[in-house]
N, C-alpha and C positions, 0 to 999 in steps of 0.2 A: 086594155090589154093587161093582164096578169103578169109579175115579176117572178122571173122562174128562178130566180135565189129568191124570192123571198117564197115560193112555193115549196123549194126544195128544205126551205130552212126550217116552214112550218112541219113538214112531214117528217125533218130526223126529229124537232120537238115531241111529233106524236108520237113515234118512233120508244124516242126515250122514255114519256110518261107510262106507253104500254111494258117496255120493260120493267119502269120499277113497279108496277104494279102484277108481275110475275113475279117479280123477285117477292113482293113481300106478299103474296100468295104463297109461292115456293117455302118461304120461311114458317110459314103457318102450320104450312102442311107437313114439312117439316119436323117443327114443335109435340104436332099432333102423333104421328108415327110416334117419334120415342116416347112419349107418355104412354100409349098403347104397347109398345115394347117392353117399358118399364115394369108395367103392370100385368105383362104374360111373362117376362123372365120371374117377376114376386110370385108367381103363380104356381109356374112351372116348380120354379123352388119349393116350395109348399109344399106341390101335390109329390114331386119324387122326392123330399127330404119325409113325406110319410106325414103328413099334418094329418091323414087319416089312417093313420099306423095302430092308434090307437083302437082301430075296426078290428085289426087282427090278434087271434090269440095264437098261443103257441105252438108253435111246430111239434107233432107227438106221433109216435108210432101206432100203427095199428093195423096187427099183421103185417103181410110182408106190403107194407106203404107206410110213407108219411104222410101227415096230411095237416092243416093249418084252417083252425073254425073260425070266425066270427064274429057277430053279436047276431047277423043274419045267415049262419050256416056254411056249410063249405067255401072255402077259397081257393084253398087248392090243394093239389094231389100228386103223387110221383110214385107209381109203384114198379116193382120189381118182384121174379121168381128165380128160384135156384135152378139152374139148369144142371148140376152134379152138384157134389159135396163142396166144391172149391169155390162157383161160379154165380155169380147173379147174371139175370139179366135186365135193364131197365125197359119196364115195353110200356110205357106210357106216363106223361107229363100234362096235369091239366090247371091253366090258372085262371079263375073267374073273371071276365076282361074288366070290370073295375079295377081289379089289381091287377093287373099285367101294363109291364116296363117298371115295377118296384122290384123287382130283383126276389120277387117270392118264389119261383121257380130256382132261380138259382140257388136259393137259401134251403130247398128241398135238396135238389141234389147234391149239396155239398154236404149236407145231412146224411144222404144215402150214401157218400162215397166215406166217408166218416166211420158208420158202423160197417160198410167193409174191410177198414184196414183192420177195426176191433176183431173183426174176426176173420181177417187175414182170409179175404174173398179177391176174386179179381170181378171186374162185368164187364158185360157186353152193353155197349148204350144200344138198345134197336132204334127206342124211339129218338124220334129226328131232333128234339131238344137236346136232346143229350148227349147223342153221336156229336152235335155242331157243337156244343159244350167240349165235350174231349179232344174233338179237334184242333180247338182254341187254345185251350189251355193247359196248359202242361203240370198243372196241379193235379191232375187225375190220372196223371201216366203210372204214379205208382198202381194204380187197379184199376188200368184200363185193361180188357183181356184182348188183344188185337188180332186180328185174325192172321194164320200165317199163310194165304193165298196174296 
């Protein structure tokens, strides 16, 4: 007949050995996330501090748009037309999705809100980058043209 303390005693032993062998499982795995953390935060940093910034040239008028070339062509675009003598409108925002979340849209139209004030324009954002942009930010309110409905 089997001693059942000494049954119960072997089973918290096994008990215990399978915990630490979760624990130093747990720890491994652990280990292993933050390296892989480590090495998508280096990454991430990289890719939005522009490690491939050097792709892009510079932001330059042409016509009523800006636009940003290259080594392989367009990147991106933001055009606008005058709706009277006073008024732009912005009716389209376009960034190649290799570069989109670098902040190259925003750098367009901070550009086009730029040479409005030069020449004391107001605009309309239609498109929807740019409306949520004016929305946002209160850097554009000096020429934003707001609707009075």
């Amino acid at each position: 007949m089997s001693n059942p303390k000494k049954d119960i005693k072997k089973d918290v032993e096994d008990i215990w050995q399978s915990i630490d062998g979760i624990k130093t499982d747990m720890r491994s795995a652990i280990l292993e996330v933050k390296d892989v953390i480590v090495e998508a935060r280096e990454s991430f940093a990289n890719w939005k501090e522009g490690a491939n910034m050097d792709e892009m040239g510079e932001l330059v008028k042409e016509g009523n748009a800006f636009v940003i070339h290259g080594k392989e062509g367009q990147i991106g675009e933001i055009t606008y037309a005058p709706i009277d003598e006073n008024t732009w409108v912005i009716n389209h925002t376009y960034v190649s999705p290799p570069y989109r979340g670098r902040d190259v849209a925003q750098r367009m139209l901070r550009r086009v809100a730029e040479e409005a004030r030069l020449e004391n324009k107001k605009i309309v954002p239609l498109c929807s980058y740019a409306a949520a942009q004016f929305k946002r930010n209160l850097e554009y309110d000096d020429v934003w043209q707001q609707s009075e409905v």
